[in-house]
N, C-alpha and C positions, 0 to 999 in steps of 0.2 A: 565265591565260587570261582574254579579256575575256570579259564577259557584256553582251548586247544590253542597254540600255535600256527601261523599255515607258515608255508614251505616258505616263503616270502622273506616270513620274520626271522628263518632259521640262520643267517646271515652266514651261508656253505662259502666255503670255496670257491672260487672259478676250478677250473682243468690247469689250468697255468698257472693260480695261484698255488695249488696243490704240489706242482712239481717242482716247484719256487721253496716251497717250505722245509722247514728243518725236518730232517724223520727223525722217528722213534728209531733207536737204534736195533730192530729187529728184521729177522729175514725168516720168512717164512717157506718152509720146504713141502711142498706136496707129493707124499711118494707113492705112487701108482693110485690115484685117485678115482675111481669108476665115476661116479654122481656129477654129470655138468651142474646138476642145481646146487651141489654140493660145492664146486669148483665156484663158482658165481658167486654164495653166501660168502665165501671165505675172500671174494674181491672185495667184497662189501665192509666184512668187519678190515681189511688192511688197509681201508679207503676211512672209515672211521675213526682208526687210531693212525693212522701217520709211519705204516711200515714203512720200513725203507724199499722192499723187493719182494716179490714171489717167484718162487722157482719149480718150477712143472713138470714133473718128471718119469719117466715111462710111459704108462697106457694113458696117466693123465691131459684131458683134453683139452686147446690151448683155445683162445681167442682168435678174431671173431664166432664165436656158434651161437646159434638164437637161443640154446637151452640155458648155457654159460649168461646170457645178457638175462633172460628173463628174471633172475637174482641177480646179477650183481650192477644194475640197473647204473648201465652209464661207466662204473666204479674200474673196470677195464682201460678205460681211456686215461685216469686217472695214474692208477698205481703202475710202477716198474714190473715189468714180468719180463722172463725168458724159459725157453722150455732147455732142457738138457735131458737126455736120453735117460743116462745113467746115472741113477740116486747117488750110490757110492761112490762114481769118480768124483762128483757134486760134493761129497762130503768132504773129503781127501785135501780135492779144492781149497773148498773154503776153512777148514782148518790150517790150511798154509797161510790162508789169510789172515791167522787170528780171529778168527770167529766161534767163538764158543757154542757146539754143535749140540744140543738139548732136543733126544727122541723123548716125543711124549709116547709113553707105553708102559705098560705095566709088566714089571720085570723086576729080578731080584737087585738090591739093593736100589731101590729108584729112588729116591726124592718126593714125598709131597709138594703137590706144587703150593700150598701154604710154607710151606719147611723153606722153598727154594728161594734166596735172597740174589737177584745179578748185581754184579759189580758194576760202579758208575766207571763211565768210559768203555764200556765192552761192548761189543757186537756180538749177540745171538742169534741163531739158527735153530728154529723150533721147525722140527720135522714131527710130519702127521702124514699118518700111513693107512696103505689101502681098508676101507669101510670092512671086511672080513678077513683078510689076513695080517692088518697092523702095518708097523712098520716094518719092514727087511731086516733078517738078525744081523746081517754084515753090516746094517746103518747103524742099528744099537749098538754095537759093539764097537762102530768105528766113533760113537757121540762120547762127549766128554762127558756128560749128567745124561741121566734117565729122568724125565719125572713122569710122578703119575698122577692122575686127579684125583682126589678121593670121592670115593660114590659109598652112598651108605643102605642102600634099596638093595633089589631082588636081582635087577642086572649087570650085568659086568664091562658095560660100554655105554659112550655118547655114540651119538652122530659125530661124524669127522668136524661139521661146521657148527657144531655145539660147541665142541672140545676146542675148535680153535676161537671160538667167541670169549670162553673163559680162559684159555692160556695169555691170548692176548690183552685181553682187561686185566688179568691178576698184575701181567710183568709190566705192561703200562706204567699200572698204579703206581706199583713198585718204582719206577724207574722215572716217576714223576715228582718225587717225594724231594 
């Protein structure tokens, strides 16, 4: 029989171990995000896999807020964040940086995100967009890749902190290989 683990055994990080460590080469963009608990989940999953950054952007609400902590439990103190107003100048940005800007949405020619392979050595920027109106078409259109998740049901959307649970594990994997 298995026996649960307790938190003890899970042998986590410190705070300072964490920011001590190598990151996944990803940056995560939140663009006009409404849901703090939505905002929180997604500190959590980039506290899990080792992002490099979150970048907060528009209406999206920044740290410390209690609704923001009630999910992402602690995980704020952890990862890199800055807020920036403007998604788009944000993008512009960091593609002068060489950061390969990747909107998840669903649009013409996008990428499955099984189809979608990143190059070792690269920095991506996975942009996830407001819970009802997606990402910003100026963001799509300024992203080097589109991808899309494949869904095979009745609806035609995750939750934002679904969608970033599975972008980030897929390109992980990917990028751990």
């Amino acid at each position: 029989m298995n026996r649960k683990l307790k938190n003890s055994e899970l042998n986590r990080k410190s705070v300072p171990e964490f920011k001590a460590s190598e990151k996944t080469p990803l940056i995560i963009v939140l663009d006009n995000i409404r849901s703090l608990n939505n905002i929180g989940s997604v500190f959590r999953t980039a506290d899990a896999f080792l992002v490099k950054k979150i970048y907060l952007c528009g209406i999206t609400a920044q740290p410390p807020h209690r609704e923001i902590q009630k999910t992402a439990l602690g995980a704020t103190d952890a990862v890199s964040w800055e807020y920036v107003e403007d998604t788009v100048t944000l993008s512009r940005k960091l593609k002068q940086d060489d950061i390969h800007l990747c909107a998840i949405e669903q649009a013409e020619d996008a990428v499955m995100l099984h189809d979608f392979t990143p190059e070792k050595g690269k920095t991506y920027a996975i942009i996830f967009g407001n819970e009802v109106k997606g990402v910003q078409q100026e963001v799509v259109s300024e992203s080097d890749t589109v991808i899309e998740i494949p869904q095979f049901g009745t609806k035609h959307s995750l939750n934002i902190s679904v969608s970033c649970g599975v972008v980030v594990w897929d390109l992980f994997s990917k990028m751990s290989v």
